[in-house]
C-alpha positions, 0 to 999 in steps of 0.5 A: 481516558485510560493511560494506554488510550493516552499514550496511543493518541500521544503517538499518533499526534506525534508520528502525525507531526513527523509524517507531515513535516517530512512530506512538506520538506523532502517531498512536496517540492518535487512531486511533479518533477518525480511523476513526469519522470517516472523517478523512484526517489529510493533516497527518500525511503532511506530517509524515512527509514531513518526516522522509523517509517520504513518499519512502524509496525516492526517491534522494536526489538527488530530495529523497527518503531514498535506502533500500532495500525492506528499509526501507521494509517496516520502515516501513510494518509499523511504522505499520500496527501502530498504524494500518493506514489510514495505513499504506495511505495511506503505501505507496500514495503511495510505491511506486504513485504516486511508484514508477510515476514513478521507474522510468518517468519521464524525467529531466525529469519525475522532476525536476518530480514526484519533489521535490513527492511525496517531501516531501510538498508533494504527495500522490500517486494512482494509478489502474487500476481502473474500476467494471467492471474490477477484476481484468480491466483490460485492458478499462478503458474510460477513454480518451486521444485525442491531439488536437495537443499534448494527450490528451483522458481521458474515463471514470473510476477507481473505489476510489481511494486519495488521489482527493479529497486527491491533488496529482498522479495515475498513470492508466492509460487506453486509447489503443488497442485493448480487452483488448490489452496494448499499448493501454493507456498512462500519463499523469500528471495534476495537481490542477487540470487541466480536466475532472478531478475527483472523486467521492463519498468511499466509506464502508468498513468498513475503513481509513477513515482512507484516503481512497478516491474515484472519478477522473472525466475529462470532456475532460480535457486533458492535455499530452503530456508528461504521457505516462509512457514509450511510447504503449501501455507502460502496462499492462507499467508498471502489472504491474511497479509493482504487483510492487513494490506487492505487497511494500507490501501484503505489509508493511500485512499483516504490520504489522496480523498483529504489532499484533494479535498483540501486542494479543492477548499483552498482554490473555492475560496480564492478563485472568484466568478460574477464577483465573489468566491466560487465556494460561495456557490450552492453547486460548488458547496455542495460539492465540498460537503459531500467530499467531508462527509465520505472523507470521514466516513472513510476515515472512521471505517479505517480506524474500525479495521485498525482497531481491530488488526491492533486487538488481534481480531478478526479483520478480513470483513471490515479491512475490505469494507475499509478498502473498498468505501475509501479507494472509491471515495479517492476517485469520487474526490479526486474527480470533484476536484478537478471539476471544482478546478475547472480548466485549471483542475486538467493542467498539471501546474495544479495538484489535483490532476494527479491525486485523479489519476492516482486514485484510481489504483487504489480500486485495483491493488490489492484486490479490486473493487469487486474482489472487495464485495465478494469479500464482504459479501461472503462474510456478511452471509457468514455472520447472519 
């Protein structure tokens, strides 16, 4: 084993430790009580910024942790295991928001943001989609015109994550023509800004503890320094960070599939019918086999794509393949734990109702489901 492999499996143990530890003090104990009330716990954050989790893949030289991709997928699996909600909440922050911000900004700006971001003295959003574009982003209609040192935003941001709570938000908008590539560009708006509020916070029927809010620009005026990159870069951006966004979700995914897995183990064993342990049952075995063998399946497919982000390498195929295996495999898993908790698996005394309706927004965000085949379809015919 080289020394760098050495030293890479020497962190990853470690932030393992820490991620695990900090789930099962700060967060277990008040799962369900932040899922019933829809609480965003934005101390909790504070906290994780304090240990460098609000910043794992920011270099140290911007305040933040300096890891790789392999451990921020150990991190967000770990906390998503305990709580999806603050693992979405977690992997949003870190690759869309403060990611956008390291791979695009200048040094100047990265200087200014990055340090508030990784600490967690700020709290990051990130906004692509509009009520009318979802998928079909290319046609957003929130515009950006330059008026002397300033661009003026008007328009809104639908289902965005930290919309309320955010410091500091990534927006795409359109400074050029509708359904063309190079009309869209990226500024970063901050808390406080003229003309930029929020909306309604959404009531979801997972992931409640992630907070989600519309964005609403009225003559929003935003230096021009704010401007990330070129005018008309910002669609390419957003493609490339939600390359790396995929491999977040891909982690929130698998998290939520090993939670509910290790939920289902435990309760097989100690739930007894017709005299012995459910688990003893070839319908309920069975069951638990096919839940490992996708849990390592997806596991192995993450690891692949962050490999690969980590080397600088291409990554839009196998981030996608990674997204697409492990989100389907959180809702297969999920949905056989609750089968495999019977009655008990449909009452929130227990854990697995709400990794089952967590799950399934890990087939939606960030490019469903579909989106993903398309992506990996589009790159399979490419390369053959």
């Amino acid at each position: 084993m080289s020394q760098s492999t050495h030293n890479d499996s020497e962190n990853n143990a470690m932030v393992k430790e820490m991620a695990k530890n900090f789930a099962d003090k700060y967060i277990r104990p008040h799962v369900m009580e932040w899922d019933e009330s829809q609480t965003f716990p934005i101390d909790i954050f504070k906290k994780m910024g304090g240990l460098g989790l609000m910043g794992i893949l920011v270099p140290e030289e911007y305040g933040g942790s300096g890891f790789g991709y392999q451990e921020y997928v150990t991190v967000i699996s770990e906390i998503a295991s305990v709580c999806g909600a603050v693992g979405l909440s977690l992997a949003a922050h870190n690759s869309l928001c403060t990611g956008h911000i390291m791979t695009f900004g200048t040094e100047e700006q990265k200087k200014r943001w990055l340090p508030k971001l990784a600490s967690a003295e700020w709290i990051g959003a990130w906004a692509l989609t509009e009520a009318n574009t979802g998928s079909d982003s290319m046609r957003m209609n929130t515009t950006a015109v330059l008026d002397g040192s300033e661009y003026i935003v008007n328009g809104s941001k639908n289902w965005i994550t930290h919309g309320k709570s955010g410091d500091i938000a990534v927006v795409m908008v359109r400074t050029g023509e509708k359904n063309a590539s190079n009309g869209i560009s990226a500024l970063v708006v901050e808390k406080g800004t003229s003309g930029f509020t929020h909306g309604k916070k959404e009531n979801k029927l997972g992931m409640r503890a992630s907070e989600t809010t519309e964005l609403i620009f009225d003559q929003c005026r935003v230096p021009k320094e704010n401007l990330l990159g070129q005018e008309g870069e910002g669609f390419k951006q957003a493609m490339k960070v939600l390359d790396g966004g995929r491999i977040s979700i891909a982690a929130l995914g698998l998290g939520i599939a090993k939670g509910a897995l290790k939920a289902a183990v435990a309760y097989s064993k100690e739930r007894h019918q017709f005299g012995k342990p459910i688990a003893s049952f070839q319908g309920i075995s069975f069951k638990l086999a096919d839940m490992a063998t996708e849990v390592e399946a997806a596991e192995l497919l993450i690891r692949k794509a962050a490999d690969l982000k980590d080397a600088g390498e291409p990554v839009t195929k196998h981030s996608a393949m990674a997204k697409y295996f492990a989100s389907e495999v959180a809702v297969r898993c999920a949905t056989e734990a609750v089968q495999i908790f019977g009655g008990y698996g449909y009452m929130k005394d227990f854990p697995v109702e709400k990794f089952y309706r967590d799950a399934k927004l890990c087939t939606i965000g960030e490019g469903t489901s579909e989106i993903q085949k398309l992506v990996i379809s589009r790159e399979v015919l490419k390369s053959t």
